[in-house]
C-alpha positions as a printed Julia matrix, in Angstrom:
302×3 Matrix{Float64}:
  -1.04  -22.07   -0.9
   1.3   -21.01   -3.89
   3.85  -18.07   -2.66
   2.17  -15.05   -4.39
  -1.22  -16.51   -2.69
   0.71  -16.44    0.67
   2.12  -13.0     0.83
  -1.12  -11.42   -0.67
  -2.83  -12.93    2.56
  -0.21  -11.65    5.03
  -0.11   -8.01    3.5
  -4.01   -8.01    3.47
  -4.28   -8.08    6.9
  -1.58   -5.32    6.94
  -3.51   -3.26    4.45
  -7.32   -3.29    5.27
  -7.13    0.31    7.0
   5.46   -1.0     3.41
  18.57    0.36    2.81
  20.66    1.98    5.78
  19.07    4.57    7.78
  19.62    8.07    7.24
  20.13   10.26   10.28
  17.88   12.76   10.95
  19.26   15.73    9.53
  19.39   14.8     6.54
  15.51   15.05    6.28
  14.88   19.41    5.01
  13.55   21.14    7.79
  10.6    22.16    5.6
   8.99   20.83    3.11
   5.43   21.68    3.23
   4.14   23.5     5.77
   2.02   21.96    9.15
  -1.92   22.46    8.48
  -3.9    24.78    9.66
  -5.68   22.68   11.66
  -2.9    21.59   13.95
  -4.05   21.85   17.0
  -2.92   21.73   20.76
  -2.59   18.54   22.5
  -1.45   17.59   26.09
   1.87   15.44   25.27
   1.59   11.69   25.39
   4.05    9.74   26.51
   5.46    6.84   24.04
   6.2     3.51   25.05
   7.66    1.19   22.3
   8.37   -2.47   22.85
   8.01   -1.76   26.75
  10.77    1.19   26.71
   9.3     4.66   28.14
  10.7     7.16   25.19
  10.89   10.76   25.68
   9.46   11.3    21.97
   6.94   14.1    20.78
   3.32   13.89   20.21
   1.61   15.92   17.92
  -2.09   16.58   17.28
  -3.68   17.2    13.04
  -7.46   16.99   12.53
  -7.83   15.03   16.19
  -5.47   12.6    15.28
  -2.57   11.9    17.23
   0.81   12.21   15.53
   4.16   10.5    16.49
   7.68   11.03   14.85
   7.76    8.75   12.51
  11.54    7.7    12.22
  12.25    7.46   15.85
   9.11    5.02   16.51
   9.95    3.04   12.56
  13.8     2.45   13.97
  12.77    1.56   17.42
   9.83   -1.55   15.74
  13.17   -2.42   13.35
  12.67   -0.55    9.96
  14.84    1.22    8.45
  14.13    4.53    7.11
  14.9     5.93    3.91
  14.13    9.88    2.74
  13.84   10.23   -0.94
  14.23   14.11   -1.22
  13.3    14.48   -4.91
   9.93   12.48   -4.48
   9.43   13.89   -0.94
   8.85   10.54    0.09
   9.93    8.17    3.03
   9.99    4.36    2.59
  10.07    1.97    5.73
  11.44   -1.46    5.21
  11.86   -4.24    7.45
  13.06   -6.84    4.35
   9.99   -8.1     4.67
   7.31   -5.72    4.39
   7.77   -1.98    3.41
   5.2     1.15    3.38
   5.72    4.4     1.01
   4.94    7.68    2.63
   4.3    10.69    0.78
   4.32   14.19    2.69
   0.75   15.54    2.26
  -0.77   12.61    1.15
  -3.04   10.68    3.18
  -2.57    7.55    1.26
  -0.83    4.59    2.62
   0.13    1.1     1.24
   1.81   -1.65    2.45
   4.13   -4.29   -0.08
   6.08   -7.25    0.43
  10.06   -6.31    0.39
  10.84   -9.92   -0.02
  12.72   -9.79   -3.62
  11.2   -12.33   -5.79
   7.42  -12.07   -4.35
   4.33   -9.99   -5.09
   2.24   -8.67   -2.4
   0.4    -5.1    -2.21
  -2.34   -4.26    0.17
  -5.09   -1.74   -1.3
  -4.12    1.98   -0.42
  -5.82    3.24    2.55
  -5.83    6.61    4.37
  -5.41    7.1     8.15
  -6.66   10.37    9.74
  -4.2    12.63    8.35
  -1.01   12.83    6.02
   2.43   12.84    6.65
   4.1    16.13    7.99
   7.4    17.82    8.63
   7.11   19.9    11.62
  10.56   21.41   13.09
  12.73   18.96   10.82
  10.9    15.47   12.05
   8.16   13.67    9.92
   4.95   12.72   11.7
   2.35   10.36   10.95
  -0.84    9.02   12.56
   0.25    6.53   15.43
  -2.4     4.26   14.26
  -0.18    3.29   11.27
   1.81    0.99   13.03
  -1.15   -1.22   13.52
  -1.35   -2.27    9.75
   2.51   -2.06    9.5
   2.57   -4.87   12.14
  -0.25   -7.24   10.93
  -3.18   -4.8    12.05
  -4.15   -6.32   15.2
  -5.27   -3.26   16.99
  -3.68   -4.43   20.12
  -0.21   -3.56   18.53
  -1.23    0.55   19.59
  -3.0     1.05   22.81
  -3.89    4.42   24.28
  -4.65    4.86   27.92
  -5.0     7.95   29.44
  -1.67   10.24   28.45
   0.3     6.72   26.99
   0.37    5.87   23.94
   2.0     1.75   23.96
   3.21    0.54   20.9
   3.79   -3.5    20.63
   4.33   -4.98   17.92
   3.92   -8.6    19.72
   0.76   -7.53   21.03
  -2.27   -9.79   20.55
  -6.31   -9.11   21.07
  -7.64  -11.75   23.24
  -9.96  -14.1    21.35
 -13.43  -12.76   20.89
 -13.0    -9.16   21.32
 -14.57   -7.44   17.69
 -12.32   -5.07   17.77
 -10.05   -7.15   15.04
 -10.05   -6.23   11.33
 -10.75   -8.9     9.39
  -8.78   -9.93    6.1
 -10.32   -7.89    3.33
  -9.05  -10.38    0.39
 -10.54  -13.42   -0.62
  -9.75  -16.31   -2.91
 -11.97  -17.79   -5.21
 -11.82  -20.72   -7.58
 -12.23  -19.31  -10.73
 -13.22  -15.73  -12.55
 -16.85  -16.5   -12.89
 -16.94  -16.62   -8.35
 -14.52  -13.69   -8.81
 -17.32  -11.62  -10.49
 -19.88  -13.19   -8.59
 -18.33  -11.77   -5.48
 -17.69   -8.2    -6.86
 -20.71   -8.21   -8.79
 -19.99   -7.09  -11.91
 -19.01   -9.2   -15.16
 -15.04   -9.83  -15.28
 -13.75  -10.99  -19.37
 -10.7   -13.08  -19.15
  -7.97  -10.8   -20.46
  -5.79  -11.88  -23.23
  -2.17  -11.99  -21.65
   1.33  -12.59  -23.1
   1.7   -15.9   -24.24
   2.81  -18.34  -21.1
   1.1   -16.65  -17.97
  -1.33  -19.23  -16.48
  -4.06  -18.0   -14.01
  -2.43  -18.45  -11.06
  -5.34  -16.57   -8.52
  -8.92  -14.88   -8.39
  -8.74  -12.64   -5.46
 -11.2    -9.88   -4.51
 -10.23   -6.89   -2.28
 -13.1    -5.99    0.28
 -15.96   -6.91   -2.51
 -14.89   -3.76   -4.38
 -11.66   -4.59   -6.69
 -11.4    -7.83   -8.54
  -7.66   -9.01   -8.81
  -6.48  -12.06  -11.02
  -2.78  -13.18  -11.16
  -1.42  -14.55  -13.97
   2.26  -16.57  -12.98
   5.38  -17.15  -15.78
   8.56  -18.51  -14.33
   9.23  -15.84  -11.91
   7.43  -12.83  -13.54
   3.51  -12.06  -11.99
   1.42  -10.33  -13.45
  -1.59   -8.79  -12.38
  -4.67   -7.65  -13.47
  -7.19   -5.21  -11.7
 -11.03   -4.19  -12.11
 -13.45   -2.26  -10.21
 -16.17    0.56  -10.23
 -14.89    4.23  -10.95
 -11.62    5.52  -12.52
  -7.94    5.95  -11.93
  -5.54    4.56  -11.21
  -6.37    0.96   -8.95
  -2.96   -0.6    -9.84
  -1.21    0.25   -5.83
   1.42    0.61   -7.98
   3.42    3.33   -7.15
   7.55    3.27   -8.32
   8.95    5.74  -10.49
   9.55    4.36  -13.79
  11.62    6.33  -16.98
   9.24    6.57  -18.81
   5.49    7.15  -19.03
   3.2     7.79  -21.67
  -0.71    7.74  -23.03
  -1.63    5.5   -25.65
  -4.81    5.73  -27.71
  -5.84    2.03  -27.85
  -9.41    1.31  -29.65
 -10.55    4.69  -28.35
  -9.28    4.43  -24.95
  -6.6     5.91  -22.83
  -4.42    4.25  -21.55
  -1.14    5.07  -19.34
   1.6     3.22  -19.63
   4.96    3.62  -17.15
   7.99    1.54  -17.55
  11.98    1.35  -18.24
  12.41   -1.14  -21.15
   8.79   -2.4   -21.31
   5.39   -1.52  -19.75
   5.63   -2.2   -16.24
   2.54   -0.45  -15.35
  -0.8     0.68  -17.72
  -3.94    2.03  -16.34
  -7.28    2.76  -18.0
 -11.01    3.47  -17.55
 -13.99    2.49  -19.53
 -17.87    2.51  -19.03
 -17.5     3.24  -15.4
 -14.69    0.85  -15.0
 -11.23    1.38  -13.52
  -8.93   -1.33  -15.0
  -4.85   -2.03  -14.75
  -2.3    -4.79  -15.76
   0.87   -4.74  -13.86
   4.57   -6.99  -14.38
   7.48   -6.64  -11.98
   9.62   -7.97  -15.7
   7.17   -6.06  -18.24
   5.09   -6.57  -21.27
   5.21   -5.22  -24.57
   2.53   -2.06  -25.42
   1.26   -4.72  -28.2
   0.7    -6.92  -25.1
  -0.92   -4.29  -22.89
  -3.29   -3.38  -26.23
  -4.54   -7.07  -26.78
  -5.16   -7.21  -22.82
  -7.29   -3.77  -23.05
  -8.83   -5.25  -26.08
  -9.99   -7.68  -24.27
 -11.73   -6.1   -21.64
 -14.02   -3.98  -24.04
């Protein structure tokens, strides 16, 4: 299959639930403070890649929390803090995850430059904390940060084994299927989604490149020029669907035939985002499009 086909598939299966390391102090010792429902938990032990560890569990809403830099460094990320965004990114220079403290929305995206790959966000069972100056997150994101087999993080009694090479013997239901599939043309697409999709008018040059829909819920269509994808989203609701989520210089609403549309970018519109009639739409380039471009592709849609 054609490369933006490819990585799609591999972050999928990472996403149906992504720099030189930084050392530890240089994370604030608080930034928001641990929920109230925190709760007391017997400490697990962690064993990564076969090594016993003499990390810290933690316990938020029943779910089991593990430090997340230690564990990241030990599977072969490397771990970024972004003070100003109060973020943390994970990399491995081949797939990456954003984290967000207080946000129980995850994502994982190709980090190999040149390719486009995002999975759909997805929450766990509780967001990111600080807790006496080390991040935690649930342990059970390291199954979709290496290729969601759930045999990757196994818990047996007070262990907690995290493999990364792990497999789930053949037949056992316990393994999340692929969420995405590809279809032929838009008319499957909508088929599949079940709700009418109108070709959008794009910037001259992009050729459909893929019809993709995301658990039966988003519709996704790629459209390829040179090296530049661009991608188009649709499904039920409002917001924002794009999975989009850099920090551009500037964004801004645009009225466009009566509808709202946000627009993020640096010299063009990397990003725009709009509802309509119970919709949720978004067009997305990695180069950019012109807001004339964005308007005749929200045109479109009406």
């Amino acid at each position: 299959m054609k490369k933006t086909i490819s990585m799609m598939m591999a972050l999928a299966v990472a996403g149906s639930m992504a720099a030189t390391a930084m050392a530890a102090n240089d994370e604030p010792m608080v930034i928001a403070p641990v929920p109230n429902t925190q709760s007391q938990q017997a400490q697990m032990k962690i064993v990564i890649k076969g090594q016993t560890t003499s990390l810290q569990t933690i316990s938020v809403n029943g779910c089991t929390m593990v430090p997340v830099r230690a564990v990241a460094e030990a599977l072969g990320y490397t771990v970024k803090w972004d003070a100003a965004k109060k973020a943390i990114n994970l990399n491995t220079k081949e797939t990456q995850c954003d984290l967000r403290i207080g946000d129980n929305s995850y994502v994982v995206y190709t980090a190999i430059e040149g390719m486009i790959g995002m999975s759909a966000p997805f929450s766990l069972g509780a967001a990111p904390i600080i807790k006496d100056g080390s991040t935690y997150v649930p342990v059970d994101l390291f199954v979709p940060l290496c290729g969601n087999d759930p045999a990757v993080v196994k818990v047996s009694g007070d262990t907690i084994t995290i493999d990364p090479d792990a497999t789930t013997e053949d037949g056992d239901s316990g393994q999340i299927p692929n969420p995405l599939t590809v279809h032929n043309s838009l008319a499957e697409l909508a088929k599949a989604v079940g709700f009418d999709i109108k070709a959008p008018i794009v910037p001259a040059g992009y050729q459909a490149d893929a019809y993709i829909d995301i658990s039966g819920e988003l519709a996704e269509v790629f459209y390829t020029k040179g090296e530049d994808t661009l991608v188009y989203r649709v499904g039920c609701g409002e917001g924002d669907n794009s999975g989009v989520y850099e920090t551009y210089k500037t964004t801004k609403t645009v009225n466009v035939k009566g509808i709202s549309v946000e627009m993020r970018g640096n010299d063009k519109v990397n990003v725009a985002v709009w509802s309509n009639g119970g919709f949720a739409y978004s067009v997305s380039s990695e180069q950019g499009i012109s807001e004339t471009e964005v308007a005749a592709v929200v045109s479109s849609a009406l």
